[in-house]
C-alpha positions, 0 to 999 in steps of 0.5 A: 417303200424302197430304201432310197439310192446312195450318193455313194458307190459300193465299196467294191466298185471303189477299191477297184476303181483305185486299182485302175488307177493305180495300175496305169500309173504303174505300167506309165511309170515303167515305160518312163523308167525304160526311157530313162534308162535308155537315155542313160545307157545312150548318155554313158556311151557318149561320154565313154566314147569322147573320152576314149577320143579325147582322153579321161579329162572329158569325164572328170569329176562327178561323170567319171564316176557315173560312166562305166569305164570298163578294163580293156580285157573284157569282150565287148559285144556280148548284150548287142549279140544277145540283141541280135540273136533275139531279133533274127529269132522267129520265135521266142528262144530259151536261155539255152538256145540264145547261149547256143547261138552265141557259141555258133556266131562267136565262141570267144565271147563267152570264154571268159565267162564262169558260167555264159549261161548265167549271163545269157540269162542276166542279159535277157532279163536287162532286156526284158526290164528294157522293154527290148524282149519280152518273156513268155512261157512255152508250151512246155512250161520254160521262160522264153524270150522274144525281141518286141520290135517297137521297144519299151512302147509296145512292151509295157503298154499292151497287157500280158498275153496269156502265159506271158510273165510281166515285167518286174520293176 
């Protein structure tokens, strides 16, 4: 006589049906983190930039400390040229050749850096965390980074390619 079926799932079909779960719920919490994040960043600027119109009184108290109030020495536009260099790529660039591109369009933008290939990298990975590139491994085996056209969206919805590494939390 057959042993009669279990209300319940297998053990297996369980856990895995929790992991599911737990895996969208990741990768939407990544997406709102990028949202966020953006929001800020855009949030920031704007309270920077009236304060540069109107004074430091714009941003006092708690905001003042929130808005980066960068010193007058440092060379603006090193991220929007690491964006740039990323988006007029038509293929997934290294570090390196990033921190080529960037010597050949504005060399002064990374004299005062210590080491630009360091920061090259460092703003490549913010990007990344953003949703705005995507890292990848070439075909000799080196972290890649391309720009993902339609943002956070597409970057942390569709799943890896093969070879692609996935963004870090």
């Amino acid at each position: 006589m057959p042993e009669p079926q279990s209300a319940q799932e297998p053990s297996g079909a369980h856990v895995d049906r929790v992991l599911a779960d737990m895996h969208r719920e990741f990768h939407s919490l990544l997406q709102q983190r990028a949202v966020i994040l953006r929001r800020i960043g855009t949030i920031k600027q704007i309270i920077s930039g009236l304060s540069n119109l109107f004074g430091n009184q714009v941003a006092e108290g708690e905001l003042s400390g929130s808005v980066d109030q960068r010193s007058s020495n440092r060379q603006r536009g090193f991220t929007q040229t690491c964006r740039l260099v990323l988006m007029e790529s038509k293929r997934p660039l290294m570090s390196q050749e990033v921190c080529q591109e960037i010597e050949r369009r504005n060399p002064a933008l990374l004299i005062h850096h210590r080491d630009p290939l360091a920061s090259v990298s460092t703003v490549l990975n913010r990007l990344s965390r953003y949703g705005e590139a995507r890292v990848i491994v070439n075909e000799r085996g080196r972290r890649a980074w391309m720009w993902t056209a339609n943002g956070a969206a597409v970057a942390l919805t569709q799943p890896p390619n093969r070879g692609e590494v996935s963004p870090r939390p």
